[in-house]
N, C-alpha and C positions, 0 to 999 in steps of 0.2 A: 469621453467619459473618464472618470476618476479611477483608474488603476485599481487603487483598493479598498471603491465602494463595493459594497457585494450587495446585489438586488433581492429580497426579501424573496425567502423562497422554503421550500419544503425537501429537509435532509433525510434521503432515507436509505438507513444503514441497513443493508444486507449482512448477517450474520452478526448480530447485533450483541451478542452473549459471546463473544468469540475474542479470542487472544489480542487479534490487531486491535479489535474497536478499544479492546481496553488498554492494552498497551498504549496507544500512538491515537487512535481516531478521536476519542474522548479527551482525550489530553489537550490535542491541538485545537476543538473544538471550543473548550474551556477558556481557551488563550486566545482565539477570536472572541467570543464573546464580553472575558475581561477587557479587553481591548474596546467595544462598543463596535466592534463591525457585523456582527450577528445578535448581539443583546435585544431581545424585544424586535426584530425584526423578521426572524426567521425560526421553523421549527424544525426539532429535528427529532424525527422516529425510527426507532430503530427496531429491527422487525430479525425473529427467524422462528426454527424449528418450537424453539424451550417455550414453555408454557408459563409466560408472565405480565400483569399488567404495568399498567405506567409507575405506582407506586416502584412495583419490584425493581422496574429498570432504572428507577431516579437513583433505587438506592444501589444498584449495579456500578451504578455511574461514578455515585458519592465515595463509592469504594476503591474505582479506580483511581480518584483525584487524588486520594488518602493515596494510594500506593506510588502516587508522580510526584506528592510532597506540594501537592495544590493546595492551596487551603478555601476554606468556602465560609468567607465573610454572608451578613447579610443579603448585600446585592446579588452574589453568585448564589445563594441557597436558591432563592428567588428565581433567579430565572432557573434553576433545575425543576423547580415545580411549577414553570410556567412554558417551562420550552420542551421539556424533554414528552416523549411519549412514545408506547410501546406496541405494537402488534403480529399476533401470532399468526404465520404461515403456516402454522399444522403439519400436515403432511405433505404441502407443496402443491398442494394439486391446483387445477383450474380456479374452484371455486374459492379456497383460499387468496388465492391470487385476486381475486374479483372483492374480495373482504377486502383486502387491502386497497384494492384502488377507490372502495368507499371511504374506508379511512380517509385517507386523503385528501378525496375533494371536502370530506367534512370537517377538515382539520382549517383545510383554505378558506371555506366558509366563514368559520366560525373566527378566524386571524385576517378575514378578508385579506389575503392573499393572492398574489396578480396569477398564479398557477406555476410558476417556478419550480423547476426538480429537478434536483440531484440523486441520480440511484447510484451508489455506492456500495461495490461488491468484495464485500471483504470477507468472504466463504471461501473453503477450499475452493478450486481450481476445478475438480471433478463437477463441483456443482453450476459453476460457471450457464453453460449452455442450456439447461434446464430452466434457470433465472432469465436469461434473455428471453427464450423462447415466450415463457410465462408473461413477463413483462407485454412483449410486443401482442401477446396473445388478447389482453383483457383490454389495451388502449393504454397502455401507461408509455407508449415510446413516443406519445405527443402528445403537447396540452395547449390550452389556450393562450401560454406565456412559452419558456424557452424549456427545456428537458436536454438534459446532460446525462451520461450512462457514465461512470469511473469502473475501471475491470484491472484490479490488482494482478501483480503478478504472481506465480506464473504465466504466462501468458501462451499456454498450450505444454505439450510436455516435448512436443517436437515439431520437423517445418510441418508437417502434415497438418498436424493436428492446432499448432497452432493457426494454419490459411483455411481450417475448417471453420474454426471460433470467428476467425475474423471474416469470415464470409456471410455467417449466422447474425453477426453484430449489423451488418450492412444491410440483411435481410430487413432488419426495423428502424435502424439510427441512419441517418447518415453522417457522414465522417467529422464533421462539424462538431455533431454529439456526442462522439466518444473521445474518450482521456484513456488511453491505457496508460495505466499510472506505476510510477517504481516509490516506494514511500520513503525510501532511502536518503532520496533526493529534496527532503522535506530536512533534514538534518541538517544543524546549522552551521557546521564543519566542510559539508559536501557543499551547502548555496554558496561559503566565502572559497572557495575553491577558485572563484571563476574571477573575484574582486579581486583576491588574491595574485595571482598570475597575471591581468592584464589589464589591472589598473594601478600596476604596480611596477615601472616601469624599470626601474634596477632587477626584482626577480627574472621580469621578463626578460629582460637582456643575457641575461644566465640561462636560461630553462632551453637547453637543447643537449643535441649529443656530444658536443666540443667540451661541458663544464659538467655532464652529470653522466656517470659510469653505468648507473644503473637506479630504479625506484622501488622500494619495496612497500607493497600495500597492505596491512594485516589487520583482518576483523576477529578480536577476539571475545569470547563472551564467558561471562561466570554463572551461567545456567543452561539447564540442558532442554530436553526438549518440551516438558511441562504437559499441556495438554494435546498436545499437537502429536500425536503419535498416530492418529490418521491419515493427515497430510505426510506426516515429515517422512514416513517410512517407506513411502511411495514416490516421494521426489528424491531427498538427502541433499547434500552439504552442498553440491556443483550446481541445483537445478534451483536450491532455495538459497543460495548466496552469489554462487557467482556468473551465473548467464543472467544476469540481471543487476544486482547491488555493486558486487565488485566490477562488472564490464563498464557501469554506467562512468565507477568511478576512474579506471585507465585510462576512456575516452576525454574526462575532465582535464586528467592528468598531464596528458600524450597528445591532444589535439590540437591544432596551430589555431594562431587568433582568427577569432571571425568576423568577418566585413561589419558585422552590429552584435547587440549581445539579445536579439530578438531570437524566438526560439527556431525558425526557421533555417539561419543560419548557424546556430548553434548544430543543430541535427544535423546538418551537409557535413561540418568539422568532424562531428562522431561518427560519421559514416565511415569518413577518411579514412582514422584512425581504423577503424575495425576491418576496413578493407586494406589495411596494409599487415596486419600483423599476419607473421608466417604460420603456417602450417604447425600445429602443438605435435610434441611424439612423446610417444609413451615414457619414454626417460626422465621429461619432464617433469610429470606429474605423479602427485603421489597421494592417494586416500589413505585415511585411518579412520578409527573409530574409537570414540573416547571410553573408559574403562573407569569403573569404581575407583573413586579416591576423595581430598577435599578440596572444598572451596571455601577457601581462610580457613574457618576454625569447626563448617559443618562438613558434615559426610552425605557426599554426591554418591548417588548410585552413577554402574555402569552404566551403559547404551540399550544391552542385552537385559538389564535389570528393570526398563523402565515399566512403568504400566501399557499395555495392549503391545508391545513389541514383540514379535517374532522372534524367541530366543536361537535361532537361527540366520537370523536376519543379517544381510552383508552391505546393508545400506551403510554409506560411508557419514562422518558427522564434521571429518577435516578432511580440508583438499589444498595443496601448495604445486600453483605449478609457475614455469617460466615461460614469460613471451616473448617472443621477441618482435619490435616494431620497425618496419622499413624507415617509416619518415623520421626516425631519430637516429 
């Protein structure tokens, strides 16, 4: 099969009105479809709490393109009011749940669609096990075609809690259908990472401990935390950037070539790497938390300043620490 045909299927966005879908979900969506790998092929609905129809969410949608610098010719208008659709899960309960899985098969119906689904969870973390449950509850963790679950990260907030989630997951998917996903790794900086280094064979021949002292990796950002003061005050800078975003990116960095560049063998290499790096100490690292000042020419509230935060609150918003790696 064609790599990157995508088999006509039904997208459906969990937390649909929420930072990532608009940030990054909706973005990338848009750029598959200009593309013709999703145009006219596949739907995609996007579902949460907030109380809105299809209109509301096309113009949610139209809003975020505007804010990625999309533009929306004819053909893209077009498929936004032919592809996009919205439905409300209420208050989460059973029965809502059982609405949305009508949705669904009526959307298949009506696009004669082979039953294809993607559930994509892009809700806080808290609400994670909730959503599964529900799902697996009403019949939606299998259909007549294939069924794919994606579960952003965080992916638990510790091992506990995350061999909980993943044992809950297995309860209705098996392992085939789930993706736990890092969205990081969608950036196009992080994919040439890997062209970069090992198809490139003068880098490679350099990229060890004899030519490089030391790597310094740094994500910085010119906004703060916006609406996410739910999430964010509850995880902060280590558990939303870097057991995850920046670990994925060390292991890119730091891991030796692998036998193919299939994802299988890819993951053995990142294992490596993360099973070599030594023990972290407190010396190492260092949290801060950002503070009232600007950004270019506006005035950024503090940390302590934002809306719903704990003026109290000791969650960290920067974290700098040193590793050190055995295999280099």
């Amino acid at each position: 099969m064609d790599k990157d045909r995508i088999e006509p299927h039904v997208f459906v966005i969990f937390g649909a009105t929420g930072d990532l879908t608009q940030r990054s979900l909706l973005p990338g969506l848009y750029n598959l479809a200009k593309s013709g790998k999703i145009d006219g092929k596949s739907i995609i609905l996007g579902t949460a709490r907030t109380d809105l129809n299809d209109q509301g969410f096309r113009q949610l949608a139209r809003d975020a393109f505007k804010l990625a610098n999309l533009t929306l010719d004819e053909r893209m208008n077009r498929w936004v009011d032919e592809s996009l659709f919205y439905q409300s899960i209420g208050e989460e309960k059973h029965e809502h749940f059982g609405i949305l899985a009508e949705r669904i098969k009526s959307l298949e119906d009506k696009f004669q669609l082979p039953g294809n689904r993607i559930f994509y969870l892009a809700t806080p973390p808290i609400v994670f096990p909730h959503t599964i449950e529900m799902l697996g509850d009403v019949g939606l963790a299998n259909s007549r075609g294939w069924t794919k679950i994606v579960v952003e990260k965080p992916f638990g907030r510790d091992l506990e809690s995350a061999q909980s989630l993943n044992g809950l997951l297995h309860r209705w998917f098996n392992e085939p259908q789930i993706f736990r996903i890092d969205h990081y790794l969608g950036k196009e900086t992080v994919q040439n990472l890997l062209v970069f280094r090992f198809a490139n064979p003068i880098f490679e021949s350099l990229w060890n401990r004899d030519r490089i002292h030391s790597v310094q990796i740094s994500v910085a950002e010119d906004i703060g935390i916006g609406r996410r003061a739910g999430y964010y005050d509850r995880a902060g800078a280590l558990r939303d950037m870097v057991q995850n975003h920046l670990t994925q990116l060390v292991t890119l960095v730091a891991m030796e070539v692998p036998v193919s560049l299939e994802s299988d063998a890819i993951r053995a290499e990142k294992v490596k790497v993360l099973k070599s790096i030594a023990p972290i100490v407190d010396d190492e690292v260092v949290f801060g938390q950002y503070t009232r000042g600007k950004i270019g020419e506006r005035e950024a509230l503090g940390y302590l300043e934002e809306s719903d935060i704990n003026p109290n609150s000791r969650t960290e918003t920067f974290i700098a620490m040193a590793l050190d790696i055995a295999n280099w």
